[in-house]
Backbone bond lengths (Angstrom), bond angles and torsions (degrees), N, CA, C in turn:
res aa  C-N    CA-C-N  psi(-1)  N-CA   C-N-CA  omega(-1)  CA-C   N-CA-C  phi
1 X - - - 1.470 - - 1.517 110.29 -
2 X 1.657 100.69 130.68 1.805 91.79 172.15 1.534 104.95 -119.16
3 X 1.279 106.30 139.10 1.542 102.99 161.76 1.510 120.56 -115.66
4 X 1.328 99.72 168.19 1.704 101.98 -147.69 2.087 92.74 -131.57
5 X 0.659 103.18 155.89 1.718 120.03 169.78 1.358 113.39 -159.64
6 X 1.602 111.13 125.16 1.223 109.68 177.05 1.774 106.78 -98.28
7 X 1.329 105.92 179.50 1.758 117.06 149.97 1.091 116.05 174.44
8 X 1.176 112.78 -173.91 1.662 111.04 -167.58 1.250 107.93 113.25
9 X 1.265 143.52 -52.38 1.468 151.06 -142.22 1.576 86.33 -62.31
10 X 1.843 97.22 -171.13 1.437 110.02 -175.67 1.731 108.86 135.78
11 X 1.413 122.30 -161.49 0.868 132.82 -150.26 1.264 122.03 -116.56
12 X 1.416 135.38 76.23 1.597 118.85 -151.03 1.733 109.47 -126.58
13 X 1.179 129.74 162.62 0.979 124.85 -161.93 1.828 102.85 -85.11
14 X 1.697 117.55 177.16 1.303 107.99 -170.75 1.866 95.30 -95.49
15 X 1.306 112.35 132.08 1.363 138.98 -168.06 1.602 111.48 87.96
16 X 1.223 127.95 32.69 1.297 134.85 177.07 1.810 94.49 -104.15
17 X 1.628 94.25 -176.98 1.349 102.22 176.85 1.958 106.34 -145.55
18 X 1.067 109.26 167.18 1.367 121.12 167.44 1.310 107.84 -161.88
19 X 1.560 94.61 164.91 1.614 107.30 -166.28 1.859 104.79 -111.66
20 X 0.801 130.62 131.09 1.862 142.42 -178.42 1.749 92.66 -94.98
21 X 1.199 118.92 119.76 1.515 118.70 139.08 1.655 110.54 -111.87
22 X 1.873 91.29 152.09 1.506 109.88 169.72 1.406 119.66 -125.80
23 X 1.246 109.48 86.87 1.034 98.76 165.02 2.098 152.05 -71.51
24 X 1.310 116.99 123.83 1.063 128.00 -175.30 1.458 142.30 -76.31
25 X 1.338 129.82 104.98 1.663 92.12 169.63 2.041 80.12 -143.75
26 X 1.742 85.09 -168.74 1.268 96.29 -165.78 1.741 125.67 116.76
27 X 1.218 93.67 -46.92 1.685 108.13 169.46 1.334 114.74 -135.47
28 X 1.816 107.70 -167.67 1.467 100.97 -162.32 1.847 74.89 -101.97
29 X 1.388 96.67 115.93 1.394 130.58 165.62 1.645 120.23 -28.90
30 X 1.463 96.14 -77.23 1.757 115.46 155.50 1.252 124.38 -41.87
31 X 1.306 142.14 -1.95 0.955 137.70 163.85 1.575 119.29 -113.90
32 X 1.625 105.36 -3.72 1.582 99.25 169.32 1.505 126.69 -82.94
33 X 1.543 115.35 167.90 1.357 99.11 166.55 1.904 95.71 -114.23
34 X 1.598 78.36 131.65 1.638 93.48 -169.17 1.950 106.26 -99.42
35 X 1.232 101.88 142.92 1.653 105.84 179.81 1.398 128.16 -158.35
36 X 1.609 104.60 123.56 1.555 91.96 178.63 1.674 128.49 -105.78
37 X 1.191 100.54 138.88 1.742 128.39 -155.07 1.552 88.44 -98.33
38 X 1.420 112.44 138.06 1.750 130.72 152.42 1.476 137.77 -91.92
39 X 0.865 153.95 129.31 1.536 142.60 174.70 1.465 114.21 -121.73
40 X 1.309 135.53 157.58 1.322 141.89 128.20 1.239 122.97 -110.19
41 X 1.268 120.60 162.69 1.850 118.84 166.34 1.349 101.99 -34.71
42 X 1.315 84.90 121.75 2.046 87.36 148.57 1.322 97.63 79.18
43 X 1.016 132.71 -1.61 1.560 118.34 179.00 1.964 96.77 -134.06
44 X 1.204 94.43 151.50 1.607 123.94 -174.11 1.674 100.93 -63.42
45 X 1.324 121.05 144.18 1.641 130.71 -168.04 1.735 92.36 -85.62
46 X 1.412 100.71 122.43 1.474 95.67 179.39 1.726 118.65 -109.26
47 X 1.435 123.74 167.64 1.449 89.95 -177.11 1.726 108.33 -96.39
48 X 0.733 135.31 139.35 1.758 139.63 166.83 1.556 131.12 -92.97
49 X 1.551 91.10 -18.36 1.724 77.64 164.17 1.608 103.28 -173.85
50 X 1.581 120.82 127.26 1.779 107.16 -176.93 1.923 107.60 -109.95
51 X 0.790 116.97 157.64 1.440 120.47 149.84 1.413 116.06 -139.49
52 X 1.739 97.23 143.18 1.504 97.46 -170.09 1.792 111.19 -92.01
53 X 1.152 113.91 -147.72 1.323 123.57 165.73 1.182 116.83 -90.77
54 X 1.486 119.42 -36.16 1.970 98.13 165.63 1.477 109.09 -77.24
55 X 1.399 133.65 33.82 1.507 111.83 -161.71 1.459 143.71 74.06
56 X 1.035 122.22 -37.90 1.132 142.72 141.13 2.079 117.71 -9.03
57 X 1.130 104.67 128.39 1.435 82.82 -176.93 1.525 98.73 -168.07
58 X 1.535 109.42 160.47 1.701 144.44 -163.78 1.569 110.85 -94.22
59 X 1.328 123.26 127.66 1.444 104.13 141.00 1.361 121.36 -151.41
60 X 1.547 123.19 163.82 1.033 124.20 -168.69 1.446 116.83 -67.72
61 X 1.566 141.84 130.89 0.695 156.08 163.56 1.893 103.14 -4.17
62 X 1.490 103.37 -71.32 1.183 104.51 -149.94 1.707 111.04 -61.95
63 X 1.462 102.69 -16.26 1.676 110.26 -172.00 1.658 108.11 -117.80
64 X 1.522 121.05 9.88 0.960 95.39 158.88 1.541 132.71 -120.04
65 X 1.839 103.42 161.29 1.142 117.33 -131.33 1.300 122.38 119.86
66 X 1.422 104.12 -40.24 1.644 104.63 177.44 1.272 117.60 -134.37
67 X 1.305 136.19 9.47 1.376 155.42 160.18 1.765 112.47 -89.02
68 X 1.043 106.12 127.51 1.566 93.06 161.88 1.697 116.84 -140.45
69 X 1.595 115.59 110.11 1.478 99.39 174.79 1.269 118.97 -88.27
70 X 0.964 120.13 167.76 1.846 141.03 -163.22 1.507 117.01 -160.49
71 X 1.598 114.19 141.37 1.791 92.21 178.45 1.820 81.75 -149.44
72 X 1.192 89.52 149.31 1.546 117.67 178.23 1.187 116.34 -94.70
73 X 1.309 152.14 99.49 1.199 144.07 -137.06 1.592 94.20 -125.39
74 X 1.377 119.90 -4.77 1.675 101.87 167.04 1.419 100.32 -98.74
75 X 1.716 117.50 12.11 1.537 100.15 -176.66 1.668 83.90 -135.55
76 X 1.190 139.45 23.93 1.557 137.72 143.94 1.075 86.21 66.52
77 X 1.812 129.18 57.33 1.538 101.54 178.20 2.048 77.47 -156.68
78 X 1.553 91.98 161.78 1.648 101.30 -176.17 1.950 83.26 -145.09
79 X 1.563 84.38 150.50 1.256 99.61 -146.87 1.802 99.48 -126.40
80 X 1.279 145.62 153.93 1.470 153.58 -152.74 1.419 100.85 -142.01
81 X 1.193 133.31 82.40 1.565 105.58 158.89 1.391 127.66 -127.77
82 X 1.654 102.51 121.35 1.166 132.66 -167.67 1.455 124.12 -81.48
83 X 1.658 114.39 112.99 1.590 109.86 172.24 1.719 98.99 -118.28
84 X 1.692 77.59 -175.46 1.384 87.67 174.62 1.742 130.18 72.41
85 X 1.703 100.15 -13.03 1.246 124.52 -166.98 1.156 113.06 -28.71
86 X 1.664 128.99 137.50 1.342 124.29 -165.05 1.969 89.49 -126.74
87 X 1.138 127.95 177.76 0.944 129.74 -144.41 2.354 94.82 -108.31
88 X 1.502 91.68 -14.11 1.699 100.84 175.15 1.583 98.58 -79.21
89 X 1.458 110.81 -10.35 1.651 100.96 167.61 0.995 138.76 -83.44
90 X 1.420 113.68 -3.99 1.101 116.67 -178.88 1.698 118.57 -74.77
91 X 1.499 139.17 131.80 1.165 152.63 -168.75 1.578 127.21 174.82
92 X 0.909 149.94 171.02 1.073 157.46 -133.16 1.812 88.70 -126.89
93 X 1.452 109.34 103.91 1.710 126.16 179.47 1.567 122.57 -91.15
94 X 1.096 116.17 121.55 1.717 119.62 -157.29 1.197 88.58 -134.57
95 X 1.726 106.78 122.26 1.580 140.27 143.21 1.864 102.95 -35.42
96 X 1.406 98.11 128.48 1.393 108.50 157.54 1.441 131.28 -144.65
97 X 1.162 130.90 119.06 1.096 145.26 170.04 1.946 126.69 -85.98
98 X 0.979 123.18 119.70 1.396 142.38 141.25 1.524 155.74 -85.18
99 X 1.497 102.14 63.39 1.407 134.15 -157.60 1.491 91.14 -39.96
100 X 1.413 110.85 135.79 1.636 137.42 -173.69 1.761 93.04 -60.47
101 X 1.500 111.09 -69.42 1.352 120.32 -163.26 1.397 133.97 -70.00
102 X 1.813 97.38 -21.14 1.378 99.51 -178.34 2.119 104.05 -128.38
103 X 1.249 89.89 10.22 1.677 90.48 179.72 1.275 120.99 47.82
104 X 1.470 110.11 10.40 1.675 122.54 150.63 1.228 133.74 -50.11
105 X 1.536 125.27 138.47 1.091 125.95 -169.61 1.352 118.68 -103.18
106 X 1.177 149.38 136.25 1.186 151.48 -156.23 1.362 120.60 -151.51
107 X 1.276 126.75 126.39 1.846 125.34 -163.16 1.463 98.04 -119.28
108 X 1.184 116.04 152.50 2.061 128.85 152.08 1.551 101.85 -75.36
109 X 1.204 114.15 179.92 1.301 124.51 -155.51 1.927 100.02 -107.09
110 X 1.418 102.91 -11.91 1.654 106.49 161.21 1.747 98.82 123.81
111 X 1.158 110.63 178.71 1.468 121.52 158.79 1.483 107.18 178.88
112 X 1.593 101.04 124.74 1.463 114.98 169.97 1.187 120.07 -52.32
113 X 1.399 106.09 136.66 1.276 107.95 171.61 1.686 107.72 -148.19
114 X 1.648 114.18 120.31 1.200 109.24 -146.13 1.943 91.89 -134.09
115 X 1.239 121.29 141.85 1.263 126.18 -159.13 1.881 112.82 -134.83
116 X 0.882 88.25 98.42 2.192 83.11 -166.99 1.299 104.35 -95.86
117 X 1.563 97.09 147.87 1.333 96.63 -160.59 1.419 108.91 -96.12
């Protein structure tokens, strides 16, 4: 079992930035591939940004360039930080985890993140 906690989210202006942490425990951390996913109403949870266990890492078209994930693995935590923020970013941001051993999927409970234009 992994559990996840996000924070950070909130309210920022359009070309501002904020930072998302997720924090982890439950498993051996370092060996997941950790990723954070976006949603709005009505639209399907997409993913926006992965990193694996060698470091190595994904991002969605639309944010990269101005997204950067990172995870701290002596502090079990993967990290979001967002510039440039445009106002199509704004959505509801969910921690994700992909347990090494059991290829289980595992979500945080979300955090707003809302961008005015």
């Amino acid at each position: 079992q992994v559990q996840l906690v996000e924070s950070g989210g909130g309210l920022v202006q359009a070309g501002g930035s904020l930072r998302l942490s997720c924090a982890a425990s439950g498993s051996i951390f370092s060996s997941n591939a950790m990723g954070w996913y976006r949603q709005i109403p009505g639209k399907q949870r997409e993913l926006v940004a992965r990193i694996f266990s060698d470091g190595s890492t994904y991002y969605a078209a639309s944010v990269k360039g101005r997204f950067t994930i990172s995870r701290n693995n002596a502090k079990n935590t993967v990290y979001l930080q967002m510039s440039s923020l445009k106002f199509e970013d704004t959505a509801v941001y969910y921690c994700n985890a992909i347990e090494s051993t059991t290829s289980n999927n595992y979500w945080g409970q979300g955090t707003q993140v809302t961008v005015s234009s």
